[in-house]
C-alpha positions as CSV (number, residue, x, y, z in Angstrom):
1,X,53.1,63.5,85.3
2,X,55.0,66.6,85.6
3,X,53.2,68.5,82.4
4,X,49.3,69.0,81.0
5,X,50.2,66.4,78.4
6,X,46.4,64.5,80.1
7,X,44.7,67.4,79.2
8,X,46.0,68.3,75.9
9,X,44.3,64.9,74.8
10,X,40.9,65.9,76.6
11,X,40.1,68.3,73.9
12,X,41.7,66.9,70.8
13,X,39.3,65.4,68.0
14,X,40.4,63.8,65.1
15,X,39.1,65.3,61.6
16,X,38.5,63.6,58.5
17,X,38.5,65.4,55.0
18,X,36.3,64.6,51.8
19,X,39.0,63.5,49.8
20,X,41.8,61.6,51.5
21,X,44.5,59.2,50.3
22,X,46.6,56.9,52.2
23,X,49.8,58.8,53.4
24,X,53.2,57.5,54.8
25,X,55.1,60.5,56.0
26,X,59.0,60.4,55.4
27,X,61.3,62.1,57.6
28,X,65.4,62.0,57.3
29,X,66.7,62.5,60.4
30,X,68.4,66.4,60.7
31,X,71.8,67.1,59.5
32,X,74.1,66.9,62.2
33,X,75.3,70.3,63.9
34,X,78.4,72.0,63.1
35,X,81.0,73.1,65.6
36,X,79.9,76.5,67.1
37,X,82.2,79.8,65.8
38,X,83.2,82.3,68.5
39,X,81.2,85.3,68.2
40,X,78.6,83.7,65.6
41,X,75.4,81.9,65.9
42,X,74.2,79.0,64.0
43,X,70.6,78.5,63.3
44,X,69.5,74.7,64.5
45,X,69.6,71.9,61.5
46,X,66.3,71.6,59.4
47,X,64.7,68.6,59.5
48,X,62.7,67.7,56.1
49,X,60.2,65.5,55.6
50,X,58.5,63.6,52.1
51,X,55.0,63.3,52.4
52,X,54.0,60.2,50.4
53,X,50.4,61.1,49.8
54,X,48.7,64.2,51.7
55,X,45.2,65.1,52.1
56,X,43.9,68.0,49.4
57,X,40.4,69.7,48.5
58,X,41.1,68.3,45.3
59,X,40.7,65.4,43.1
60,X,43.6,63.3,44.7
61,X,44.4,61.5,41.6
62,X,45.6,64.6,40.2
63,X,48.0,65.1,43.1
64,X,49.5,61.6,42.9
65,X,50.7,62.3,39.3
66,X,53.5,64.8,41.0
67,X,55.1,62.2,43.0
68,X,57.8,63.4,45.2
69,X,61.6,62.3,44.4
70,X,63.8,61.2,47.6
71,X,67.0,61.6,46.2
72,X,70.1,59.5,47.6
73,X,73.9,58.6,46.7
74,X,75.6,55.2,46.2
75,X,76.9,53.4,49.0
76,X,75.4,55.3,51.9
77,X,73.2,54.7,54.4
78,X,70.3,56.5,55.1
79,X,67.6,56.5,58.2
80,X,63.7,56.9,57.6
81,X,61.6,57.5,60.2
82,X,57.6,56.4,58.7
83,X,54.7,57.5,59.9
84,X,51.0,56.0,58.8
85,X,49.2,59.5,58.7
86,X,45.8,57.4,57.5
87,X,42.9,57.9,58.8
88,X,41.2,54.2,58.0
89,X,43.9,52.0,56.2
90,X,46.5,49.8,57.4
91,X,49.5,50.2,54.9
92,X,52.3,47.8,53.4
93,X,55.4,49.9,52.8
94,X,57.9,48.9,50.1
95,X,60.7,50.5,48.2
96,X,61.4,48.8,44.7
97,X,64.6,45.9,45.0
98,X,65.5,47.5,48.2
99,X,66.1,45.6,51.5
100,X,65.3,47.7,54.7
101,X,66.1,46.8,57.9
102,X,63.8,48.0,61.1
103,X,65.8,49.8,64.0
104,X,62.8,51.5,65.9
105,X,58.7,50.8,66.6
106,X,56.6,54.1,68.1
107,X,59.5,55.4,69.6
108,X,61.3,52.2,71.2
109,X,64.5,51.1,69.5
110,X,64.0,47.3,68.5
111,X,66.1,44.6,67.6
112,X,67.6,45.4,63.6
113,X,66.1,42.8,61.3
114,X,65.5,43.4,57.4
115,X,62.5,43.3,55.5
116,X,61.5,43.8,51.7
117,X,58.1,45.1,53.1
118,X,56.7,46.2,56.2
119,X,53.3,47.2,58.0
120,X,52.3,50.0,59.6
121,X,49.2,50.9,61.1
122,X,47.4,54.2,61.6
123,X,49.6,56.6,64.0
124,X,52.6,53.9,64.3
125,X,56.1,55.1,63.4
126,X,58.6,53.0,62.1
127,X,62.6,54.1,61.7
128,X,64.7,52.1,58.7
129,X,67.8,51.5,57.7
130,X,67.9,52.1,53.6
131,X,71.3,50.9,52.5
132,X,72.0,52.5,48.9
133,X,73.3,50.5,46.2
134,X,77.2,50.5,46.0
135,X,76.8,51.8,42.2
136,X,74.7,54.1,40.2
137,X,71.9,52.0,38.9
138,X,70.4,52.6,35.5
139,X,67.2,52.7,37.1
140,X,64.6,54.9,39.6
141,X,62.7,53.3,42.3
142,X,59.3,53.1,42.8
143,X,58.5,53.8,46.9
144,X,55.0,52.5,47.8
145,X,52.6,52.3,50.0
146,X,49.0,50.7,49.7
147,X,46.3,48.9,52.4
148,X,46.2,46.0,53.9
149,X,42.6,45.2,54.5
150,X,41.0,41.7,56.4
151,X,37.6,43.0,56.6
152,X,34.3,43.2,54.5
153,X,32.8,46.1,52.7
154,X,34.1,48.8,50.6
155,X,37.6,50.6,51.2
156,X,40.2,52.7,49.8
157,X,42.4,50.4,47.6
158,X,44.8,52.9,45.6
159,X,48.7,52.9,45.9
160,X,50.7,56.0,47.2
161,X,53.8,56.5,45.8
162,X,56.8,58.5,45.6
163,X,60.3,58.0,43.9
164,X,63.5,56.9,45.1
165,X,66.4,58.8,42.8
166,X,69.5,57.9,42.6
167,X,71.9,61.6,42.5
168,X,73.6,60.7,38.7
169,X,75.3,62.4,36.3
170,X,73.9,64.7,34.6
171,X,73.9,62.7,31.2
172,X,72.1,59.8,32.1
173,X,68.5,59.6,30.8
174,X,65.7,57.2,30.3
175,X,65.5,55.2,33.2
176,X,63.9,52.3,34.1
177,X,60.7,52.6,36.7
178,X,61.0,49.7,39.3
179,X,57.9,48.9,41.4
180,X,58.0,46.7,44.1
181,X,55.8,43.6,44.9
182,X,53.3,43.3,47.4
183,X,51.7,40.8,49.5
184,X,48.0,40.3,48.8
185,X,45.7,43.1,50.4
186,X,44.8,40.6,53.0
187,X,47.5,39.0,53.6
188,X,46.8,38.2,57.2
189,X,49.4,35.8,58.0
190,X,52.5,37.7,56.3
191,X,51.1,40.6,58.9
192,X,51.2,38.1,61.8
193,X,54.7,36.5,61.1
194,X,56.2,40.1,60.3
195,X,54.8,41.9,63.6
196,X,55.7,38.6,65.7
197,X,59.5,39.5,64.6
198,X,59.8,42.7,66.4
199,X,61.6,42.5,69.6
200,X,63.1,45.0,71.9
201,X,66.6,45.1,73.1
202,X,65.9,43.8,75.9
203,X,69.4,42.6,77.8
204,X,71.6,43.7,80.0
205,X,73.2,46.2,78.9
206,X,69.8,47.7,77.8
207,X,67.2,46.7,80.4
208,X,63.5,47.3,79.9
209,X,60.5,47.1,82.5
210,X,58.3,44.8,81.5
211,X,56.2,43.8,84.4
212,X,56.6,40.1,85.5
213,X,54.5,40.2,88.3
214,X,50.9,40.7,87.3
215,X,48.4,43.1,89.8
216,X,45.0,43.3,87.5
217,X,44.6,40.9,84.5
218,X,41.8,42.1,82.3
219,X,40.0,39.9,79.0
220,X,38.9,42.4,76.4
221,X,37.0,41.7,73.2
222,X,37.2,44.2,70.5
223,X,35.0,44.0,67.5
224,X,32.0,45.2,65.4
225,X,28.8,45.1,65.9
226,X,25.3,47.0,65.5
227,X,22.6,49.6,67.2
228,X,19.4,49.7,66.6
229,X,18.5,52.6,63.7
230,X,16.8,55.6,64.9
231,X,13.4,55.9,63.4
232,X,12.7,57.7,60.7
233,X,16.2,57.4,59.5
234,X,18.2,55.9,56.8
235,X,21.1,53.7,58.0
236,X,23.6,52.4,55.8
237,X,24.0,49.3,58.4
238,X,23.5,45.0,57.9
239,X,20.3,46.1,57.3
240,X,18.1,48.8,57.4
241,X,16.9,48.5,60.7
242,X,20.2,48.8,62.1
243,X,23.5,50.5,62.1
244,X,27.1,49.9,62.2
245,X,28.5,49.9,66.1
246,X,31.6,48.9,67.7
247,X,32.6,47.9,71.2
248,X,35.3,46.5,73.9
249,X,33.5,43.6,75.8
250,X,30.1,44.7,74.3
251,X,30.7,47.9,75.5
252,X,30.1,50.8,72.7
253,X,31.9,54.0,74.6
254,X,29.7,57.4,74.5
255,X,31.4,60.8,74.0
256,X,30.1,62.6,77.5
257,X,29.0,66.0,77.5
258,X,31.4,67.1,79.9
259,X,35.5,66.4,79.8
260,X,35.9,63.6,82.0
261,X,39.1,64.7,83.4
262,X,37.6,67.7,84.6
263,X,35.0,66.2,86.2
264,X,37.4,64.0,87.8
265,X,39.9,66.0,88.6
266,X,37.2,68.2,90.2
267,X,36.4,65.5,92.9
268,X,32.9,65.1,91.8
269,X,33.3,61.7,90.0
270,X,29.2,62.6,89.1
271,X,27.5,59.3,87.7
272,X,25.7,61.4,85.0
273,X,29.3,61.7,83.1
274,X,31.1,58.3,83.7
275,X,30.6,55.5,85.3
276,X,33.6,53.3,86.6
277,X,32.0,49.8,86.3
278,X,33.8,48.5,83.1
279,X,33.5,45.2,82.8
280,X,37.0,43.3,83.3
281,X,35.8,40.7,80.7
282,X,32.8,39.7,78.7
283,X,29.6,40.2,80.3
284,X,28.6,37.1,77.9
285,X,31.1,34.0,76.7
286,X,30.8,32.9,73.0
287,X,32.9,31.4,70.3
288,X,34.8,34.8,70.0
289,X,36.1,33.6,66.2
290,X,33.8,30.6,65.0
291,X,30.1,31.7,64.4
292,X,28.9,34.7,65.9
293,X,25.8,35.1,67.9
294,X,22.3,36.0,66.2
295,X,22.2,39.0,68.6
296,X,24.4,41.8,67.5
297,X,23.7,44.4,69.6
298,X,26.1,46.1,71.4
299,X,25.5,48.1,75.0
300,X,26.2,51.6,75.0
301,X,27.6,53.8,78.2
302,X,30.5,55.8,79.3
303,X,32.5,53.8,81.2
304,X,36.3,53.4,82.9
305,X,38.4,51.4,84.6
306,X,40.1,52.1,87.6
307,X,43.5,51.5,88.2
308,X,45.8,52.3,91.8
309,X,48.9,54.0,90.7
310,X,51.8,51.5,89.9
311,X,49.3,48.5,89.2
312,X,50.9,46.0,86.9
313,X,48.0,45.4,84.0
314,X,47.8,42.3,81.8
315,X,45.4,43.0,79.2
316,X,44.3,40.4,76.8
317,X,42.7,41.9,73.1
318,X,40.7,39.4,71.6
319,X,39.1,39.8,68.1
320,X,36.0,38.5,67.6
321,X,33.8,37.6,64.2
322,X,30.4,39.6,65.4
323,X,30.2,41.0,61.6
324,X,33.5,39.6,59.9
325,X,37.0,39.4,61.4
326,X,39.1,42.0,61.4
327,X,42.2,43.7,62.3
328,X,42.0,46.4,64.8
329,X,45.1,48.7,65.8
330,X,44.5,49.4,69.2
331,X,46.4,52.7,70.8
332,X,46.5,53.5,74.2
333,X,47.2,57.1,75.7
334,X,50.1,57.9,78.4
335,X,51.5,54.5,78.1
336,X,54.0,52.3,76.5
337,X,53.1,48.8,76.8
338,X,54.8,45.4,75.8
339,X,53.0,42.9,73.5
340,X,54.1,39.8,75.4
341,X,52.0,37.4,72.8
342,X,50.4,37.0,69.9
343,X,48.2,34.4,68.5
344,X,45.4,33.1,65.8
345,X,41.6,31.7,67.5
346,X,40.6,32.2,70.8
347,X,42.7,32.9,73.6
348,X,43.7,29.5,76.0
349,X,44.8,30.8,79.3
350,X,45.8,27.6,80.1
351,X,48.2,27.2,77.2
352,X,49.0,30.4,75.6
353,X,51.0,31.9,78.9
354,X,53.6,29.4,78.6
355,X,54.4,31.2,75.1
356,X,54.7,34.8,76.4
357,X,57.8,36.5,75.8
358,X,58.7,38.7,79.0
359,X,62.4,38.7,78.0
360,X,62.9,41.0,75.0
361,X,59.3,41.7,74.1
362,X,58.5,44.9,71.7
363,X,57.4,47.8,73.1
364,X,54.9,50.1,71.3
365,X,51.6,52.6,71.9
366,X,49.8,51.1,68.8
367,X,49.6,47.3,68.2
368,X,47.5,45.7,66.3
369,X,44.8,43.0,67.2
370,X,45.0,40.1,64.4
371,X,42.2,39.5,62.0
372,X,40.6,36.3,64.3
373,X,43.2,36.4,67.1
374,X,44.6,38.2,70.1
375,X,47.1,40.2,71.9
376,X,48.6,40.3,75.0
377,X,49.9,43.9,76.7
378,X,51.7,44.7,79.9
379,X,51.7,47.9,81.1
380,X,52.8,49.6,84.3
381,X,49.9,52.2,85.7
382,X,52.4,55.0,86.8
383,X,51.1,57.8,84.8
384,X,47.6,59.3,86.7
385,X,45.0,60.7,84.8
386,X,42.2,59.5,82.5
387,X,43.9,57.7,79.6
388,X,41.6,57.0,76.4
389,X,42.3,53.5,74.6
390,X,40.6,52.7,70.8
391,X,41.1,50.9,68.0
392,X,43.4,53.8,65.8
393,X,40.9,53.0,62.5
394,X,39.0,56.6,62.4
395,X,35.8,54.9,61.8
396,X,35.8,52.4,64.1
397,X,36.5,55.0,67.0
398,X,33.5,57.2,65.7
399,X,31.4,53.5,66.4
400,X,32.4,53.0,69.9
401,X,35.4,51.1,69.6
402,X,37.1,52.9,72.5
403,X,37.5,53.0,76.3
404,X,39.2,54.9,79.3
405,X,41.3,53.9,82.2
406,X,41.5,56.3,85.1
407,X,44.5,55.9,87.2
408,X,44.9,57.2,90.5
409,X,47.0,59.6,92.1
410,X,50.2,58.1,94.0
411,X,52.0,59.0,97.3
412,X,54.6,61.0,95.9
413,X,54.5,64.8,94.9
414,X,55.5,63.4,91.1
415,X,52.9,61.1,91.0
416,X,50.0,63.1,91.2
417,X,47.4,64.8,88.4
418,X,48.3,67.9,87.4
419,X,46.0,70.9,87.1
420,X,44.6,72.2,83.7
421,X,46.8,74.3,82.5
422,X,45.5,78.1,82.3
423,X,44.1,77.9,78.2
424,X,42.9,75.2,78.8
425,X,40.0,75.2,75.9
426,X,36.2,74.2,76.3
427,X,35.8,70.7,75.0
């Protein structure tokens, strides 16, 4: 609220290279600093960071023989904050005989509990606990990284890796590769239990905000689905009179012409750049996860939802099967949220409320909607501006998987939208 953080998104849009492989960035924390000397000054610590897969203009099996080396000691402990820098894939993260035990989600601390392998999606960040063995082993470490994938059609199934080494003497050779194991590539219900362990601290002596009192609740179904193909055109969709398309509530978000913040911010709130009648549910009922509808055709617009400042928000995410089930990481701008519940089939919201957790419930920007289930968010609206939520899967964003909330200014100096700052570029 105090910054141009709003409109630093505005103008940001995301790039994806020829030649990409799935990349987990890892980043030891810096070395702490050293007591400052009178009458010398210390540059700050360097903070390093392995990049376990990168995108090149070259052929990238060629770059993944050079894997990287992460070298460590006996008996230490080490932290590793990950980061899914994937465009499209879902990753399971794994180092070789190596428990590691999750301390953090997208910035939150959470709970510590230990894993052999972990998910992350597309833009999440996960800090872990590595605890070294207590001896040199006569072995390296494979550490590996490869998708997780509940949909249908083609995708990207190659493994990143990188090494962990162990620091030993100089005369040991010839030792023994380990590679880890992995849960199947759609292993949906190893995803579900392993997400539904994350919790945040959550007590009293370290308090969070979830709302318990609910202002707007709001029913959104994310999925696939089609638009009719342009004629005289090739479309590489179900068939080939249609193309691939994606939507919230039916709802396949268009790219305006003109910044949306700007045209808000500049009072004219004009018609012919958004429109503020986003549906707070389905426009049409269906069995959101048996069979789908014959009609696949999704609306197309520019539309928002508007929010007073400080509104509590319960937002339900329910996958549907409109072209195959499938798992959609859904990130919201300007917000944390809390995912209060989680569940498989269609949402009851006669039943499933009893089974929220409001007590110590995780709090992230990126969660991800299960492969033929739901989520449920809280969120506080105390952050004005236009705010742009999407699925975080590059190519489902480019379909229309997306949508904007516009909160309103509040009463208070600090609560109000801040002007562009002076650069700010053309979008």
């Amino acid at each position: 609220m105090g910054d141009n953080r709003e409109w630093e998104d505005e103008c940001r849009t995301p790039r994806l290279s020829q030649n990409q492989i799935p990349a987990v960035f890892i980043c030891p924390p810096p070395p702490p600093r050293k007591k400052p000397v009178a009458g010398k000054r210390r540059s700050p610590p360097k903070e390093g960071c392995e990049i376990s897969g990168e995108w090149f203009n070259v052929d990238p099996e060629a770059v993944i023989s050079e894997a990287l080396k992460l070298k460590v000691k006996p008996g230490k402990t080490y932290l590793l904050r990950l980061i899914n820098a994937a465009l499209n894939e879902e990753l399971f993260f794994s180092i070789a005989n190596h428990t590691l035990t999750i301390v953090e989600a997208d910035g939150s601390y959470t709970k510590p509990f230990d894993t052999e392998t972990l998910l992350i999606a597309p833009g999440q960040t996960t800090n872990v606990l590595l605890k070294t063995k207590p001896y040199y082993p006569n072995a390296t470490f494979l550490i590996a990284a490869r998708p997780y994938f509940s949909g249908q059609g083609t995708f990207d199934n190659s493994t990143t890796a990188a090494i962990l080494h162990y620091n030993h003497h100089s005369h040991i050779t010839n030792l023994t590769l380990l590679k880890p194991t992995f849960p199947p590539i759609n292993a949906t219900n190893f995803v579900a239990n392993f997400t539904a362990q994350f919790r945040s601290l959550g007590s009293d002596k370290f308090p969070i905000d979830v709302p318990k009192k609910v202002d707007k609740s709001f029913f959104f179904t994310v999925g696939l689905g089609t638009n009719p193909c342009p004629k005289n055109t090739t479309c590489q969709g179900p068939n080939n009179t249609t193309k691939f398309a994606a939507s919230v509530n039916n709802i396949s978000f268009t790219l305006p012409s003109v910044s949306i913040m700007q045209d808000y911010y500049s009072g004219r709130w004009s018609n012919s750049v958004f429109n503020t009648d986003f549906p707070s549910s389905p426009l049409s009922t269906f069995n959101y996860t048996g069979t789908p509808p014959n009609n696949t055709n999704v609306n197309n617009g520019t539309k928002l939802v508007v929010l007073k400042f400080n509104t509590s928000v319960e937002l339900v995410l329910q996958s549907t099967s409109i072209l195959g089930t499938e798992s959609h990481p859904l990130h919201l701008h300007g917000y944390d949220f809390f995912v209060v519940g989680q569940g498989f089939g269609n949402y009851d919201k006669n039943k499933d409320p009893a089974k929220f957790n409001v007590v110590d419930p995780v709090q992230r920007n990126t969660a991800g909607v299960p492969a033929g289930g739901w989520i449920v968010i809280r969120f506080r609206a105390d952050n004005p501006g236009v705010w742009f939520m999407h699925c975080h899967l590059d190519i489902h964003t480019s379909w229309g998987l997306r949508m904007a909330w516009l909160v309103l200014d509040g009463p208070g100096p600090n609560q109000k939208l801040q002007p562009p700052p002076s650069d700010l570029p053309k979008c």
